[in-house]
Each structure stands twice: as C-alpha cells, then as structure tokens.
N, C-alpha and C positions, 0 to 999 in steps of 0.2 A: 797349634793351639791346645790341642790336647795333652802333649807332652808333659806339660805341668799340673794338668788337670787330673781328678779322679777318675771324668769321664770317659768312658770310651768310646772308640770311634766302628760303631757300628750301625750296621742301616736299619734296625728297629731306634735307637737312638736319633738318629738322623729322619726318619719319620715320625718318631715324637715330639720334635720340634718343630717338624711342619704340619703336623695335625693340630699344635699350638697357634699357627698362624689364623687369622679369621678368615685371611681372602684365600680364595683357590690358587693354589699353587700346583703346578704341575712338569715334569722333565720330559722332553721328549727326546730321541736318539735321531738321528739321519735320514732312517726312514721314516720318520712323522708318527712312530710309534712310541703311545705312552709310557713311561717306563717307569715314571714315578708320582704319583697324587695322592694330595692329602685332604682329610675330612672335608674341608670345605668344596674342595674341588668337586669330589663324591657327591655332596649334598647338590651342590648349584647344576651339574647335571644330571642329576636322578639315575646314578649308573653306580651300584656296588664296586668295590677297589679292586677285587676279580676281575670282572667283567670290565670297568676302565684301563687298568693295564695291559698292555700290547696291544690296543685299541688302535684304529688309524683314525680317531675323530669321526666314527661312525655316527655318535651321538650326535652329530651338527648336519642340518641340511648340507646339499652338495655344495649350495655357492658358497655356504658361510668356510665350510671347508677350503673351498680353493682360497678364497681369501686369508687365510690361519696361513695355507703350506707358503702360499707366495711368498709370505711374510718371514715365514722360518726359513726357507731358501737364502731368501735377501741375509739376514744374519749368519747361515750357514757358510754362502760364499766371502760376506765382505768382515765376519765375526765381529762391525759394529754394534752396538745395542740399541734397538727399537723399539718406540712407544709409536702405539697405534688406536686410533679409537677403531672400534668391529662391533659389529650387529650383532648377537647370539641368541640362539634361542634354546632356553631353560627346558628341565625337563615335563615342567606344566605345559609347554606350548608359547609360556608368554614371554615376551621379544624384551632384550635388554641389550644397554645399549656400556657396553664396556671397553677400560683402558686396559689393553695388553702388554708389559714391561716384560721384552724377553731380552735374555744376556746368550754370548756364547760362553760354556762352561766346558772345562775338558775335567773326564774322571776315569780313573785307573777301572779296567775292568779286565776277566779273564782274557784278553785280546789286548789289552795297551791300553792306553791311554786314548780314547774318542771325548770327540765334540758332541756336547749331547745343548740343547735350548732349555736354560731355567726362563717360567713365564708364569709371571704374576699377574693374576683376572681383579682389577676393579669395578666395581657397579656403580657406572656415571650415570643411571636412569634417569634420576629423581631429581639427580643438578641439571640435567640437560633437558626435561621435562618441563622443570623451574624458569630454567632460561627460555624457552619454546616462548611458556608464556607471558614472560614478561614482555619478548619482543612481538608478542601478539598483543598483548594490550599496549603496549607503546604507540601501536596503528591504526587499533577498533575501539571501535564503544564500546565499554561491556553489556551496555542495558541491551542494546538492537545488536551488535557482532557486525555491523559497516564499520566502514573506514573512518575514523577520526580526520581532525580538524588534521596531526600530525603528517596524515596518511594522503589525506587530500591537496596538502601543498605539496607532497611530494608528487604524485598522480599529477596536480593540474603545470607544475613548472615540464616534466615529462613531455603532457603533451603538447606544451608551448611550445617548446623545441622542435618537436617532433613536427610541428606545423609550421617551424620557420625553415624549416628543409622541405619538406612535401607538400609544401604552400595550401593543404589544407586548413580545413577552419576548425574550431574547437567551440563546443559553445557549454555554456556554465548557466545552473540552470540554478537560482536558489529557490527553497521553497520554507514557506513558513505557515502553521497549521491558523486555519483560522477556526474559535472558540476552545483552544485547548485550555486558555486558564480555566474555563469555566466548568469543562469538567475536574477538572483538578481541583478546583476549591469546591465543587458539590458531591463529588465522591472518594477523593482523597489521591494521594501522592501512589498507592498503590497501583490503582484505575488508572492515573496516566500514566504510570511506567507502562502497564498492561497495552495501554490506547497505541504508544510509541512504537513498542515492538510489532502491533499490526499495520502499523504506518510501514516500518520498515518493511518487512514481506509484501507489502502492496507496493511500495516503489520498488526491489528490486524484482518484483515482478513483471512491469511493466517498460523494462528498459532491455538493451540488448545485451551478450554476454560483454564486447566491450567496452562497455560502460562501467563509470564508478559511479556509485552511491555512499554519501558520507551523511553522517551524523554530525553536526557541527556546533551542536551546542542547543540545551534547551527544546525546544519544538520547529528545529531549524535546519534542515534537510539540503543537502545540495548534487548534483547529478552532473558529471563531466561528460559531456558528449561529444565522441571523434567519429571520423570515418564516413559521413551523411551527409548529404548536400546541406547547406545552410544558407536561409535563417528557418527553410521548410521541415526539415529534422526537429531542430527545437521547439516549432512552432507546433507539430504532431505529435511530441512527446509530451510538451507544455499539455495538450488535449487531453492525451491519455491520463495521465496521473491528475488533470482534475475529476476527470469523468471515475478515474479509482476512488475515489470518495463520495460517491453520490451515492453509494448503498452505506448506512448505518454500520458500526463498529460493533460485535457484541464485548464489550468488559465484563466479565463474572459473568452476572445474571443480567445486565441491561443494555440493551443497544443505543449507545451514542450517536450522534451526529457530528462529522466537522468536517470543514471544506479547505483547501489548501489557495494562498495565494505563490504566484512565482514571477522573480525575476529575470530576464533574461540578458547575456550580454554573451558576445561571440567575438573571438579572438579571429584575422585582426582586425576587422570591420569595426567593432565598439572600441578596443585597445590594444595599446604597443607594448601592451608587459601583463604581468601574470597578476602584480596587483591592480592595477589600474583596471584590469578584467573584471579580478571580485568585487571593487569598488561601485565597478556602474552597473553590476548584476544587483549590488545591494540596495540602489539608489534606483533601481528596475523596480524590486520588489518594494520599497519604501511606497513608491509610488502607486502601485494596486494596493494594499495597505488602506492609504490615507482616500484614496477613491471608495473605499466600501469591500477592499476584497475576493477573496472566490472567482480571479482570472488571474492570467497570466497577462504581462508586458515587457517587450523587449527595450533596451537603453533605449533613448533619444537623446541624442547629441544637444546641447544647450551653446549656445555664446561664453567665449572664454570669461570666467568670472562672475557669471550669471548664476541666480537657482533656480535649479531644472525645476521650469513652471507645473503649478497644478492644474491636473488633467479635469479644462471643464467639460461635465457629464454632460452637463445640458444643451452646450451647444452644438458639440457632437453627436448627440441624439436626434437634436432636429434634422441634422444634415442628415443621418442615418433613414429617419424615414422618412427625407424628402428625397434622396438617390436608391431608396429602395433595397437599403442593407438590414432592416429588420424580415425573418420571417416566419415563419410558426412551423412546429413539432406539434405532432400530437400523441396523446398518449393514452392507450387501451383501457374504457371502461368493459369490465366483463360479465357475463352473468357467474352467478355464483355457484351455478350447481355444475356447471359443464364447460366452464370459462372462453365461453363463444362471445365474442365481442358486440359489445350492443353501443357501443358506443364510444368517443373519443375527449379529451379535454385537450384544448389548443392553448399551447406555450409558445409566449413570446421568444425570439433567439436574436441576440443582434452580434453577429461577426465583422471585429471592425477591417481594415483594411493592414492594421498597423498592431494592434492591439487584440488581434485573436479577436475569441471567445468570452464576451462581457456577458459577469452572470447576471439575471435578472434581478435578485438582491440587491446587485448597484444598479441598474438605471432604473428600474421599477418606482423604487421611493421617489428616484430625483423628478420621475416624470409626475408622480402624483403631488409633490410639493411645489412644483413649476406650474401644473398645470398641462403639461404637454399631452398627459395620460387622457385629456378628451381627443383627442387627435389621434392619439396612439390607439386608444380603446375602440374608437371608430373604425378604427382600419382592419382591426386586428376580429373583430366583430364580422365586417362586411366580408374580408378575406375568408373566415372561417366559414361564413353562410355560403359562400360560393364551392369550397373548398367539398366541404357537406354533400351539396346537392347533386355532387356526382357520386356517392355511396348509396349502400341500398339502403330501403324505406324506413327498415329498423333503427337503423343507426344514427344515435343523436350528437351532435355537438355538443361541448359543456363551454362557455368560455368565462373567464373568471372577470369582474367587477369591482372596481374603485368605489369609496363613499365617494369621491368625488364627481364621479361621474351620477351617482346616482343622485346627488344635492343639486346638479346644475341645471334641472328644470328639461333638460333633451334627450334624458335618454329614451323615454319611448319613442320619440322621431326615430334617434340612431336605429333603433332595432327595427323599425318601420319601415324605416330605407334599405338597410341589410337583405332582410327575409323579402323586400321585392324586387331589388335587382338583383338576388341570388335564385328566385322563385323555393327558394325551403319554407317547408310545410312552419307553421309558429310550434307546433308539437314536438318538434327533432329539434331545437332548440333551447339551449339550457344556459341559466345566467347563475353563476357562482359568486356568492359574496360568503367574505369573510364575517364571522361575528363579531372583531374588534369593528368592521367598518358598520356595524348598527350602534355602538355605543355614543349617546348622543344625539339619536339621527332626529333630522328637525320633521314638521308636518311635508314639508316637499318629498323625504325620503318614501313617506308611507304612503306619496299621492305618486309616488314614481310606479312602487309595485302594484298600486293597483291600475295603472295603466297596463302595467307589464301584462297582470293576471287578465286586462281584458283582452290586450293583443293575441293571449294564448302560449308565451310563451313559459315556457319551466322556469320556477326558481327554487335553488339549493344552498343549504346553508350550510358553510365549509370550515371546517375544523370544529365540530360541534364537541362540547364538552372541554375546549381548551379553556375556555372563559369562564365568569360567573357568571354571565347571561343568557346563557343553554335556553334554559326552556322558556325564560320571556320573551324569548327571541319567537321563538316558532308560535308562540302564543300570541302574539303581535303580528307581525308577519306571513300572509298566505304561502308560506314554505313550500315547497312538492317533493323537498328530498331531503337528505341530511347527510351529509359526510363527518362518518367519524376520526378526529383526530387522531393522527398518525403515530400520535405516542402514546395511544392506549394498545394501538397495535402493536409496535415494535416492543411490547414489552408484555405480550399474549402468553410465551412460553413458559415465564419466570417469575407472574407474578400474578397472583389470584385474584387482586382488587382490581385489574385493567382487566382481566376476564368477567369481574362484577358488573363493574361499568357498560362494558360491550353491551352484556346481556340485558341492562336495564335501558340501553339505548336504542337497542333492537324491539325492547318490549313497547317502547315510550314511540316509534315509528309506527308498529303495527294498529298499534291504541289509538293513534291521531292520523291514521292511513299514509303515511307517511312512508318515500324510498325510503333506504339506507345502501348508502355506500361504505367501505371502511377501506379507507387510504392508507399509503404503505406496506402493500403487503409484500415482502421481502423473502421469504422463506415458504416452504412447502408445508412447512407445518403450522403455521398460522394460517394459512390458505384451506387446509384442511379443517382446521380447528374453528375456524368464522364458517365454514360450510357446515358442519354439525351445529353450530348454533342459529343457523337457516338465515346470515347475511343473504340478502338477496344479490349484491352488487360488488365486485373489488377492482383494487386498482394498485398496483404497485410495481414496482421493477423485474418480481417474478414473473407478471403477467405481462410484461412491456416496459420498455422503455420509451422514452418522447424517440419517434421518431418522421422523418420529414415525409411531404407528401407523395410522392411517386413511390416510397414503400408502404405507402397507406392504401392507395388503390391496386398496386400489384398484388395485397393481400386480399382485396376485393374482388379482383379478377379473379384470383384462384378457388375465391371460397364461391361463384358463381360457376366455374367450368367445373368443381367438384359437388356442386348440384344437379348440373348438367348431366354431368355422368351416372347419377344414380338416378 
C-alpha cells in the first residue's frame, strides 16, 4: 500500500492513524501485554500511553481480566476473529458494558514475524441500557413499577401449568378501588397518580415474595397466588388488603379515603383455563361492586346460560342474625391526656360463610332501608350492654343509632330491656347518632331522647361539623357529647382551617358543657396536636383498631393485675 504512496511506513505514522480512530483500539502480543494504544484507548481507561504499554490489563479488575485473556487465548490458538460483548470498568469506576472485535494479526518484529491480537472497544451502554428498558416497561406499569396486564398473562398461564403438574391451585385475586374517581375528579389526575403508587406499596406489601402483583388498567389491581392452601389463602389475603385500606391515604397535603372491593376465582375449582379463570374473578368482583362494595367475593358457579344472580343482602342478613353470624368489635375510646382507655364503641361485623368479610357500608344501609336495623339494633344494643358489664366501672359503651330506630316509638323499651338483662349502670352507656339522622326528625324523634335522657343514658352526636345542622342540632337536642368529624382531623397537619374548626368546636363543648371526642386519629402527631389543644377524648387506629371481645377483656385483665401490682 505504501509503495506507491508518499507515506511512510512508520510506527509514529501508524499511531496517528489510530489516535485518529474514535474507539479505543489497542495491540496486545502473546503475553497479554499491551504493546500498542491509541488516544482513545488512553482516555476510556484513565492510564497514560506509558504506563498502558507493557501493561498486562492491570487496569481492569481480576475477573474482568481473565474474561479479556480467555478471549485472546481462544483467538491466539484457533487465529478466528471474535466478537464478544464484556463488562469493563472505566477509569471513574463506572461499569460499561462493551463489544470487543479482536483479529489475529501477525507483524514483523526484531525476532520474526509474531502473532500479536488487534481489538477494537465499542460502548454498547446506552443501546443496552435503552433495551433493558424498553423490555422493562414492556412488563410494568410505569406509574406503580408492577407487572402489567402483559406481564400478568405471562405470570398467570405459568402458573396454570405449573398447577396442572403439581395439582396445586392458583388463585387470582382482582381488585378494584372503591371512590377513586372521586378523588380524581376533586383533586386532580396528579393525586390519583399519587393515590395509586400508595396502593401499589400497600399491596405488595401485604402479599408473599411469591406472589405477583399487576396493575392492570385504570384503578384495577390483581394478585396471582400459588403455593397456599385454597380457597383459605385467598380468603386471608382477600382480608389483609382490605383491612390495608382502612387507614386514609396521605396525597400532598390531604389524607384520602378508599376501600378496595375483590374478586376471587381459583384455578381449578372456579376454571379449566387461564381465561375462563379471569373471567369469573371479573364476574367475582362485578358482583361486590353492584352489592355496595368494600368485600371481597369468590366465583359462584351459576346454571349453564344463566346470570350469575344478584346477591340478595337482605335475605342473607336475616339468616345472618338468626344463625348467629353477625358479631361486634369494639373499638378504644381514650382519654386524651394519657390515652388510657375509658371507653369502647361496638361495630357491627358480619363474616359470611361464603363471602368473607361484609363491610358494614353494605348491609348497614340495606338493613335500615328494609327495616331489619330494628332487630339488628336490638341485638347489637343488648349484646354490647352484656358485653360492658364485665369491664371496669369506668368504662362506657358507645353504640351507634338509626333514625329509624329512633322514629319507631321503642327505643327507650330497647334500651330498658338491654341495661336490665345486662345489669349496666344507664351512665356506662352511650347512644351515637349521626347528624344526617336528625335532619327531618318528626316530634316522636325528640320524645324518643327525652325518654333516653330520663332513663340516664348518654347521648352523642357523631360526625359533628360534617353537616349544616351542627349546632341546631345540639341546641335541640339534650347531647352529652360531640364527636368531631373525622375529616377535620385527617387534615390537622396541612391545613389551618381544620385546625380552626377543631378549636371552635372544642370551645363551642366547653361553653355548652359538652364531651368532645375527635375521631380518626391516625397519626402521632395529630394525637399530640388535639392534646395541646385540651381534646378531652380520641379515637382512631393509632389508638386502636375494632377489635373482638376476648382481646377486649384480656386487656382488662391486664390493666387490673397491673394495679394489683402497684
């Protein structure tokens, strides 16, 4: 080539040619010693051309080295040429991820003619970086980082299979948020992107490492569960992730609220194929849905060509508390200075046999629209007073109140019969009504509580401040307490006018001798912050959660053998 050329053929020549090249080029001899690099090479390893030539690849960790020599071996013996992708690390420390093109080349040297390795370094980081993430979001959602709808048929045909060999079961769990539009359209598309991504950390929180969790569209969740006995796995799991939403959501500055309903269907007991699975998981959830919500329900098989009937609340209810499937939770009123428990409010709970966990949001309404809620309220009354009279003297029952029950001319009977086949004092007794249920209320309403107020027992008006009729209310009505609604609280940290309110509702109690309760208290620092402003009373999941009665006296047995002892 030169022959005809001007240029000559020397090795400052022949290194200005390859100090022209962009990528690092480098010659190594037989012994894996550098013998020839050019500026770039220099550069990508942070090694002067001194101190790189006659190097043995000192500049690369040990592994990265033996992977280089193995490679130049392989060419040395077989003098093929090899393209190899290798891991290197630069001379900043940071890792790159390059194609190595080496040739065998032989060149005349004082000793003959040797084989020495030309190898050319490309920097495939940034394409193979590229591709990482394309096939990472090919899989996940990017708003939550779960698996996709893509991801999830992959996952759930998996472990179809995988349970048509190991005759285990699979169960598919879907779940769909209930009131997400409503944050969405009162605080914007931001706050529920925000709302979601907390969803997501809450369910994979609450599952095992096993488990998939997907994103599947929307405010539409779903969870593959292997490995667990079934339908008792998905039924316990179904629990947890509702019970993961029953503390508020903080978005920015405001704590939300929303409950999750779930579908359930198990592979192969609900279906013979992987669609037919998510079909009656959807037709699961469809079905809590159109019921009211906020539970879970597994498939029920319907007649070939039939639609799967809706689930009537009401007559399931009756049967409920006539076999004795409803029961009550209670949960920790405290004092405010020292959060010693002074008292309980008893929550309905009805566990079906079939259907979990029915939240009171759904059969609550049905029973006060049916009328059942005088029957239910009765029980739920007489239970509580019995329930009571085995705690100590201090401690009151709260139980909450229908306008229906309070319009139907019996409630002071009820409470009459209650407190004497329970023998509870009428003073440890407390009747909770909401302020929507006085909007309306006829003369029966106001001859009801002044029965109540002769019997002796307490009456509290709940969610005070949610309405317009706050203080006509307590101004009509012989009140004894007031619970402040739960969303002046949940929004104590972040916003001055729910701090305003408080304080004026706390003053508007003390003025008219009036408790005060303030419900929801969630966090330690509203807890703190209603305590400097001299709440006398709280209540919320920091303090307690509902729970059933044998953990309600073994808390009372304790706090009596730890009087004992002092």
């Amino acid at each position: 080539m030169f022959s005809r050329s001007t240029i000559r053929a020397t090795v400052d020549n022949l290194q200005a040619v390859l100090n022209a090249m962009p990528l690092p080029v480098i010659i190594k001899d037989r012994s894996h010693r550098v013998v020839v690099a050019n500026d770039a090479a220099c550069t990508f390893f942070g090694t002067p051309r001194e101190a790189l030539l006659g190097s043995l690849d000192e500049q690369l960790p040990e592994e990265q080295r033996a992977v280089f020599w193995k490679v130049d071996n392989q060419v040395f013996e077989t003098g093929e040429p090899n393209e190899n992708e290798e891991v290197v690390t630069d001379a900043k420390g940071d890792v790159h991820v390059i194609v190595t093109r080496k040739r065998l080349v032989e060149l005349d040297t004082a000793d003959g003619r040797e084989p020495f390795i030309l190898a050319i370094l490309s920097d495939v980081t940034k394409i193979r970086e590229a591709e990482a993430r394309a096939a990472y979001l090919a899989e996940h959602d990017p708003l939550t980082g779960l698996s996709n709808r893509n991801r999830l048929t992959d996952t759930l045909a998996e472990a179809v299979a995988a349970s048509g060999r190991s005759q285990a079961k699979v169960g598919l769990l879907l779940l769909d948020l209930d009131g997400f539009k409503q944050v969405n359209d009162r605080y914007g598309h931001v706050a529920g992107d925000e709302l979601l991504r907390v969803v997501a950390r809450r369910l994979s929180g609450h599952v095992r490492s096993g488990d998939t969790v997907s994103r599947i569209g929307g405010d539409e969740f779903c969870v593959v569960q292997v490995g667990v006995q079934q339908p008792a796995g998905a039924f316990a799991l179904a629990k947890r992730l509702i019970r993961a939403f029953e503390e508020p959501v903080l978005v920015g500055q405001t704590r939300v609220s929303v409950s999750a309903s779930i579908g359930i269907a198990l592979f192969p007991d609900d279906a013979s194929g992987m669609d037919e699975l998510y079909n009656n998981a959807d037709m699961a959830l469809y079905a809590v849905k159109r019921s009211g919500g906020g539970s879970y329900l597994r498939f029920d098989h319907s007649p070939e060509g039939q639609v799967w009937p809706e689930w009537d609340v009401e007559k399931e209810l009756r049967a409920a508390i006539t076999h004795g499937d409803i029961a009550l939770a209670y949960q920790p009123l405290c004092d405010g200075v020292d959060s010693v428990v002074v008292g309980y409010e008893a929550l309905a709970r009805w566990t079906h046999p079939e259907r979990g966990e029915i939240s009171p949001d759904v059969f609550i309404p049905v029973a006060e629209r049916t009328g059942i809620i005088r029957r239910l309220g009765a029980w739920i009354l007489e239970r509580a007073c019995r329930d009571a009279a085995m705690w100590p003297g201090h401690v009151r029952v709260s139980v909450n109140v229908s306008s229906t029950q309070l319009e139907d001319g019996h409630m002071a009977e009820t409470v009459r019969h209650a407190l004497a086949v329970s023998g509870l004092a009428p003073h440890r007794l407390e009747l909770e009504i909401k302020e929507s249920a006085l909007i309306g209320a006829t003369e029966m309403v106001a001859q009801t509580f002044s029965q109540l107020k002769e019997i002796g027992v307490l009456l509290a008006l709940d969610d005070f401040g949610a309405g317009t009729s706050s203080i006509s209310s307590i101004q009509r009505m012989p009140f004894d307490r007031i619970k402040i609604d739960r969303s002046f609280v949940s929004n104590l940290d972040s916003d001055a006018r729910s701090v305003a309110i408080i304080r004026a509702i706390l003053a508007i109690g003390k003025e008219l001798d009036l408790s005060v309760t303030a419900a929801g208290v969630e966090h330690e620092s509203q807890r703190i912050a209603l305590r400097h402003m001299g709440c006398p009373e709280l209540q919320g999941f920091l303090l307690g959660r509902p729970e059933p009665l044998s953990r309600v006296n073994e808390r009372a047995e304790q706090a009596n053998e730890g009087k004992e002892a002092t």
